[in-house]
N, C-alpha and C positions, 0 to 999 in steps of 0.2 A: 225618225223624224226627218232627217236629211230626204229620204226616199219619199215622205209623204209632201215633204215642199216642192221636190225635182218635180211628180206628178201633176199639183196641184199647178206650176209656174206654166205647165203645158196644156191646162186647162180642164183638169178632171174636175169632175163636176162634186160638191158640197154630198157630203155624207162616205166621201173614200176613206176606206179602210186600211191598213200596213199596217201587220202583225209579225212580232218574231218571235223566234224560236228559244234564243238566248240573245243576250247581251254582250259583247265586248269593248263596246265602247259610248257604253249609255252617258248623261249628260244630265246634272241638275242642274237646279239654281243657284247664282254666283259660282258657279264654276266647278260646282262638285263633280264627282266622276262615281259612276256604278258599274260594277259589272252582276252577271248573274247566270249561273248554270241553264244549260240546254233541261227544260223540262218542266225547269224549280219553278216557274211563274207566270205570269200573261202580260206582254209589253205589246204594247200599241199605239199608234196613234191616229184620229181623225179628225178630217179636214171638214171644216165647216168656214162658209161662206155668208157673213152674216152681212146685214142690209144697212147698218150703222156702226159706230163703236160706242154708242153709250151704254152697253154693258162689258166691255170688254175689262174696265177695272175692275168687274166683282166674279168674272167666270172662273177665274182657280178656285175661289171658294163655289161656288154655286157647281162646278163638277165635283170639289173632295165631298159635300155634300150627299149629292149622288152617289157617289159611291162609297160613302157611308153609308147609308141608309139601306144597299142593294147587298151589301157587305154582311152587314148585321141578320137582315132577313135571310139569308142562304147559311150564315155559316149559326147561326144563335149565340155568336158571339157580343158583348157591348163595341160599339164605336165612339170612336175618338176624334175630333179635329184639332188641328193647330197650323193657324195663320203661320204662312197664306193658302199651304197645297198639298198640306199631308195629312194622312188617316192610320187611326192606332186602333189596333185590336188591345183588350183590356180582357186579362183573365185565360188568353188563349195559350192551347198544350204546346209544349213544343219552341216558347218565343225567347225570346234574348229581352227579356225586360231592362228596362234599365231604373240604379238608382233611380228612388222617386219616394223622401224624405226617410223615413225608417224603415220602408218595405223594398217593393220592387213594381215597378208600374208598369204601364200599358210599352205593348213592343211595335215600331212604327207595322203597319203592313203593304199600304201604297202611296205613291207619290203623284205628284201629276205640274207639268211643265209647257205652262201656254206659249206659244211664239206665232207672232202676228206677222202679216205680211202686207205692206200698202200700197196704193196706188193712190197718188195726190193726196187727198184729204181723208179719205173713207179705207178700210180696210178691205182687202181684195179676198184675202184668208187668213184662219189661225188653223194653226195644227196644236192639238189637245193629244200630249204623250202623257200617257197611265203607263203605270210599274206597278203591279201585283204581287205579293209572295205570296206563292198558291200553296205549294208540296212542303217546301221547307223556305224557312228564314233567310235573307240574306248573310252575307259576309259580315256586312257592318254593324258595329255594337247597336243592340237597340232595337234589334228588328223581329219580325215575328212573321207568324204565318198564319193562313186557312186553314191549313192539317190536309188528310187526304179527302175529307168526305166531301169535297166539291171539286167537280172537275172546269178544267179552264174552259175547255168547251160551255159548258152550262151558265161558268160565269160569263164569257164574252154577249154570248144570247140575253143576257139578262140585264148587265151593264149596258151595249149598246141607244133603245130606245131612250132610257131616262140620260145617258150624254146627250144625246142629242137634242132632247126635248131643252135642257139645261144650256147645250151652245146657242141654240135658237129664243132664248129668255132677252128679254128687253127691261135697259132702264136698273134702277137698283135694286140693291134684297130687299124682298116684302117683309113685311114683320111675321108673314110665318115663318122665312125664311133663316129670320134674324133670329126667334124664338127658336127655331131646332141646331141652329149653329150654337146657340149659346149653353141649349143643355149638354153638347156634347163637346165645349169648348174644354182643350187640356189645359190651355193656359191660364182661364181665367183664373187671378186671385195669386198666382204665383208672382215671384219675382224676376224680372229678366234683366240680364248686361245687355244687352243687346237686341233690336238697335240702337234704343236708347235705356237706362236705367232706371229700375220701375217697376212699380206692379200694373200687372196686367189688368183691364178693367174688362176688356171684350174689342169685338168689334162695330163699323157706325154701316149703313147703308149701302153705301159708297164703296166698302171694301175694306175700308182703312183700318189698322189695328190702334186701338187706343189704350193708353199706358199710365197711370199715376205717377208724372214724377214726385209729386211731393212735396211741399215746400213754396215756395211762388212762384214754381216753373208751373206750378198745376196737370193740367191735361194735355201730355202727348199728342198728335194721329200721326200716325206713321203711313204713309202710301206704298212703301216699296221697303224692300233689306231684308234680310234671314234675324229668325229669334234665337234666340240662347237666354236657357232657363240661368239659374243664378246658384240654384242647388245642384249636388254632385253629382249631376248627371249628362250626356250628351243629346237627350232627348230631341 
């Protein structure tokens, strides 16, 4: 991501690519840290150049999306989302499930990490960083993989167009949008600590996650923060 903003601040133009090889000093949201073996998976990210920011609230969802749906079609595996920018394989060989009530549930397989860049009032670039576990699972509890029958090559070809068609999206999620997040929403109906405490109802147009507190606090919308389920898990 560093290397895709240096390029972008020099003027490369909307749809540049930076791909690595491995991780050592990968970067999520609030401040997490990943690394990841030379081979194990496909990191990237792409700059797009868009003409307003009135979708830039809903693009982590509208990319994990994408690549959901790019994900499931290549490997035959079920997909997963959970607000605001990760994607879970369900059922696949090979993953780090985690607790997920009396069983063992879906193992994360990618992430995705938008950062915007401005100029006065409008946005000049965001860089859209994807993390994939292609060959094998990550480090962290929880995680899972594609297996071998897809190569990164194949995936990057395949993932590309629908990113970008998705950076280039205006305005907020459509209700079909809203409709395919919600079938494959992990959260809904669970309880979370975090960010607020609550069950989970789904999310609204706009991006926002919305939460039951209960009682006469009523409905949540959360706009920003990391989730944490309520059950024994770190999902």
């Amino acid at each position: 991501m560093d290397e895709a903003h240096r390029r972008a601040e020099q003027g490369e133009p909307a749809g540049l690519l930076v791909v690595a090889d491995h991780q050592s000093a990968g970067r999520g949201r609030v401040g997490k840290k990943w690394t990841a073996e030379k081979g194990a998976g496909l990191w990237f990210t792409l700059v797009e150049r868009p003409s307003s920011a009135d979708s830039l609230n809903v693009l982590s969802l509208r990319v994990g999306l994408s690549i959901a749906r790019v994900l499931e079609a290549l490997s035959g595996w079920r997909t997963l989302v959970k607000w605001p920018n990760d994607v879970f394989l369900e059922g696949a060989p090979g993953g780090q499930g985690v607790p997920y009530g009396q069983g063992v549930g879906p193992g994360k397989v990618a992430g995705v990490l938008v950062e915007a860049r401005w100029r006065e009032q409008r946005p000049d670039w965001v860089a859209i960083g994807v993390g994939i576990n292609v060959g094998q699972p990550g480090a962290e509890l929880g995680s899972a993989a594609l297996g071998g029958n897809v190569s990164r090559y194949d995936l990057l070809e395949a993932l590309i167009p629908h990113l970008r068609r998705a950076a280039t999206g205006s305005g907020e999620l459509s209700p079909q949008e809203l409709a395919d997040w919600h079938a494959r929403d992990l959260a809904i109906g669970r309880r979370v600590v975090a960010p607020v405490i609550g069950a989970v109802v789904g999310v609204n147009q706009h991006g926002a996650l919305l939460v039951d507190a209960g009682g006469a606090d009523g409905q949540s919308v959360i706009r920003s923060g990391s989730m944490e389920f309520a059950e024994f898990d770190n999902t």
